[in-house]
Every structure is written in structure tokens, then in C-alpha cells.
N, C-alpha and C positions, 0 to 999 in steps of 0.2 A: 782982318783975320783974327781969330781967338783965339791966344794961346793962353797955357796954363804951365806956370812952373813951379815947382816945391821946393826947397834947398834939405837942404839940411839947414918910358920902353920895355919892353917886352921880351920875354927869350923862348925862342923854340927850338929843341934838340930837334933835329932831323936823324931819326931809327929807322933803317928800312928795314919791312920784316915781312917775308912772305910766309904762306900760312904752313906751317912745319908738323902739322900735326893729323890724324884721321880725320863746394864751394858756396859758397856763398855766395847774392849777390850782394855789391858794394853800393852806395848810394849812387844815383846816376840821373842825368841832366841831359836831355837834348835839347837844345835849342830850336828854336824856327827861325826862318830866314832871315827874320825883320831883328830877333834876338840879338842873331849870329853877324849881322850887319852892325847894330848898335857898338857891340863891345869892340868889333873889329876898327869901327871907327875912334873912338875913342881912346884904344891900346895903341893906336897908330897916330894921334894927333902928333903934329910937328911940335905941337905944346905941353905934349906931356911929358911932368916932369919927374914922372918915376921912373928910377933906371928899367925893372921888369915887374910883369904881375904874370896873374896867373887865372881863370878862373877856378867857382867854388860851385859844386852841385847845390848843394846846400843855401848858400846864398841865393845860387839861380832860382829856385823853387820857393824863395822869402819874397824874391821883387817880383814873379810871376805871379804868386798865388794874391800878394797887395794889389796887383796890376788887376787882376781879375776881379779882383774883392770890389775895385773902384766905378768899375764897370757894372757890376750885379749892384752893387748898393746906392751907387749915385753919389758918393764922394770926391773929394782931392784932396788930401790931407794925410800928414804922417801917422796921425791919431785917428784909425778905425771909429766906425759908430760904436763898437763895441768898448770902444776907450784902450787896445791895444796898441803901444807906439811901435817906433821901427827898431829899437835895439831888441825889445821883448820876441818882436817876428823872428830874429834872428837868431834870438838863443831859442825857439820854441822848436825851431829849424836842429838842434843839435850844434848848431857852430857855437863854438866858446869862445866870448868875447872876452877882453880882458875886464878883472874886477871892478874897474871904475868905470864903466859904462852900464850904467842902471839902465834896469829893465822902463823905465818911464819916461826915456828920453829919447831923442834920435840925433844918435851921431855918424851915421853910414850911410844914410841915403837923400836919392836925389828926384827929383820925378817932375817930367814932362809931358803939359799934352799937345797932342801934333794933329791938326785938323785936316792934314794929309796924310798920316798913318805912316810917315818914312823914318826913318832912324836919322836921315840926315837933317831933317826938319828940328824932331828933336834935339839932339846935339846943338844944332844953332841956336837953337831955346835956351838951352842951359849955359851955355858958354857965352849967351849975352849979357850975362849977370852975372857980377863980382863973388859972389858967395858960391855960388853953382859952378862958375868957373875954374873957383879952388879947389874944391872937393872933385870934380871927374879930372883935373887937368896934374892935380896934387901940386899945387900951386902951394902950398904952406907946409910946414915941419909936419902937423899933427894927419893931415891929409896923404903928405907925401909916404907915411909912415902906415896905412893903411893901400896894402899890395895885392890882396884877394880879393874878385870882384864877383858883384853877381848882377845879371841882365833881368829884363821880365816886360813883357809886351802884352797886351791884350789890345785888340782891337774895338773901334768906336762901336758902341751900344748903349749903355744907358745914359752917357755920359755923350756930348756933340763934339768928343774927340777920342783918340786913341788915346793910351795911357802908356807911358815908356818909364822903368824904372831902373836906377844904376844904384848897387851897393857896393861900399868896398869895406873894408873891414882888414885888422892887422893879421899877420898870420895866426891862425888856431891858437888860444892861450896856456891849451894842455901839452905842447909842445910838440903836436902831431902839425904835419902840413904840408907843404909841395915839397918835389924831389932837387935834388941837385941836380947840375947835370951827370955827373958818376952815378947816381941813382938810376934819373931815368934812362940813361942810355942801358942800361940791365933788363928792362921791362922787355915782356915778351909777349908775343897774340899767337896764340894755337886755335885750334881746332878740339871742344873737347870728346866725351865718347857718344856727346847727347847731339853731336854736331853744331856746337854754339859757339861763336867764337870767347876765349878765354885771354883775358889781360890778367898778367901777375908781375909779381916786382916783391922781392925779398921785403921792404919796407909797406908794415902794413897801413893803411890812413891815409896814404899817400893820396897829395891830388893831382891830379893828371888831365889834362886836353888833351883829346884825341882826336887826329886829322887823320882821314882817309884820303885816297889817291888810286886809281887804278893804273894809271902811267905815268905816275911820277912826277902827278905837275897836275893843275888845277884841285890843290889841294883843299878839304872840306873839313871844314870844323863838325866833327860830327857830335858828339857829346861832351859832356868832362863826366869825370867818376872819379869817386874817395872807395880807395881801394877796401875791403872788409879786412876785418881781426886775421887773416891768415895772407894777408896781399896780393887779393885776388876779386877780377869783377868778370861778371860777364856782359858781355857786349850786345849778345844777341844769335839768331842763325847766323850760319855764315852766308856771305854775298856771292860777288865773282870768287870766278876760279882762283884768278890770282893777284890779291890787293897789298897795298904800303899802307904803311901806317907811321905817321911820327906824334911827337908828345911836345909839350907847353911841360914848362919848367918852371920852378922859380930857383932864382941861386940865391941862398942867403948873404 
């Protein structure tokens, strides 16, 4: 079998909030299944040894758009044909890394290829190798210290595997970043007058995972979003009549 690897706990408020109502949009992320499956499993190892993370839209859309990149262009590698590395992706993405992480190197990501296209194929990819293993399991100080994550899947195409990518990065350097739980237990979903659903939360920047539910239970990671300058994103039309919704936290 051919595999391919690159090197380099968790807290969810439960807010239940039915839709109470008849901006800007903030940056935003949805995942796909195989995404939503990767970081799930990963947030969740019995060996991870970060107390909590969080995802980042931001990120998500740095190991998505490589993930893709690897695929159209025929690569595996942290260094694009274009000569771009994986910290550059991330600052180009708006996420601020801290200052000693030069744009020519890579310190955040991980990449896997899975000749089955599964998350869990992946995962056992990375986690068979010492270096791979520290960085998604935060197995080390510098690793463990790196709490915001971002997923990215493109499936097999030009490349004779799928491509799976995990970033993680420390919280935002400009000192924006995920909520507390006092934060996000504040955040609210209405309904606005354009019938869209609306997330806001006093804290603007804020990052947020958001899981839907329509009865309380088989609950769905649907997006993350960094909330815009006034603490506010929108979500989309609204769905059912009547849906939950709770939030991904990080507690500093």
C-alpha cells in the first residue's frame, strides 16, 4: 500500500438556543464530512495531550486550499512549486502567527496521503511516526502550546492518493482568539430581517465551532467562523423550524 506523510482535549460549551427572532459577514469554514471526521478524531485521541483546542476558519481554508493545491499540481510537500511554505499559507490566510515564525518555514503542519481517502487511514499515517505524532498528539512543550487547529481534505486526483492536512498554530498573536466559556455562553442565533440566521457575541474576532442539532442529540459540526469587527457572522438561511445550536471553546 502507498502511503505518503509530511511532518512538520477539547471543550465544548453546550448553549441551547432556539431561533428567537423573525452586518457583516465574518470569516467562515464548513467543513466536509471526511474534514469533520479528521479533526474529530484527532481532538478526541486518548493521546492527545492538549488539555483543549479549538478550530480556526482560517486555518481550515490554509490546509484545504494546500490540500487542493497538491492535487491540481501534482506535489507532496510543504514548499508549493511556487516556492510558498506552510507558515507563509497561514499568514497569507490573515491568521497572525507569532514573530518567530518566518514566513519560509513550516512549523504548523502535518500532511497525509491515504490511498483510501478516510480520515482514519490518515490519522494512523501520522501517528506512526515520531515527529507526526508530536505535533497532531502535542506530544512536546512547543506542539502542546499550539491550540488552534485547521483540517483540509481534497480527494485523489492527480496525485494516486487523497491528501489530508492538519495545522495547528498558537492562539492569534494580535491577542484576538477563541472565547471563554463566560464569552461563549453569551453568544446568540436569531433570525435576521433578510431571514438569515445570525451569530453575535459582544466579543468581536471571536472563534467559534458551531454544532447544530434539531433534537438535541446527534449533534453536527457545521462550520467554525471568526466572528467580524462588530461580533457578528452570518450563518446562512435559516433551516428547520426549530434547531440548537452549541459552540467549541477554548478556555485560556
Amino acid at each position: 500500500m502507498k502511503t505518503r506523510v509530511r511532518t512538520l482535549g477539547t471543550g465544548i460549551l453546550t448553549a441551547l438556543f432556539a431561533f428567537i427572532g423573525p452586518a457583516c459577514l465574518g470569516q467562515s469554514f464548513t467543513p466536509n464530512a471526511k474534514e469533520a471526521e479528521f479533526y474529530r478524531l484527532i481532538r478526541d485521541d486518548a493521546q492527545q495531550r492538549r488539555v483543549q483546542v479549538v478550530l480556526d476558519a482560517r486555518l481550515c481554508w490554509a490546509a484545504r486550499k494546500h490540500a487542493q493545491d497538491t492535487q491540481t499540481r501534482k506535489f507532496f510537500a510543504h514548499r508549493n512549486p511556487s516556492g510558498v511554505w506552510s507558515n507563509q499559507r497561514v499568514l497569507n490566510e490573515a491568521y497572525p502567527l507569532p514573530s518567530n515564525y518566518e514566513g519560509n518555514n513550516n512549523y504548523v503542519e502535518s500532511m497525509a496521503g491515504s490511498t483510501n481517502d478516510t480520515a482514519a487511514q490518515a490519522l494512523t499515517l501520522l501517528k506512526s511516526d515520531t515527529a507526526h505524532f508530536n505535533h497532531l498528539m502535542g506530544a512536546t512543550d512547543f506542539y502542546r502550546g499550539q491550540v488552534v487547529f485547521g483540517v483540509g481534505q481534497a480527494p485523489r486526483s492527480g496525485l494516486g492518493y487523497a491528501t489530508y492536512i492538519f495545522l495547528s498554530a498558537p492562539l492569534p498573536a494580535d491577542g484576538t482568539g477563541a472565547l471563554t466559556a463566560v464569552q461563549a455562553a453569551q453568544t446568540m442565533v436569531k433570525v435576521d430581517g433578510a431571514g438569515a440566521l445570525l451569530i453575535t457575541n459582544p466579543r468581536p474576532k471571536a472563534i467559534l465551532e458551531v454544532y447544530r442539532s434539531a433534537a438535541l442529540s446527534q449533534w453536527t459540526l457545521d462550520r467554525v467562523v471568526i466572528l467580524d469587527a462588530s461580533g457578528q457572522a452570518v450563518l446562512g438561511p435559516k433551516g428547520l423550524a426549530k434547531e440548537f445550536f452549541r459552540f467549541g471553546y477554548f478556555r485560556p
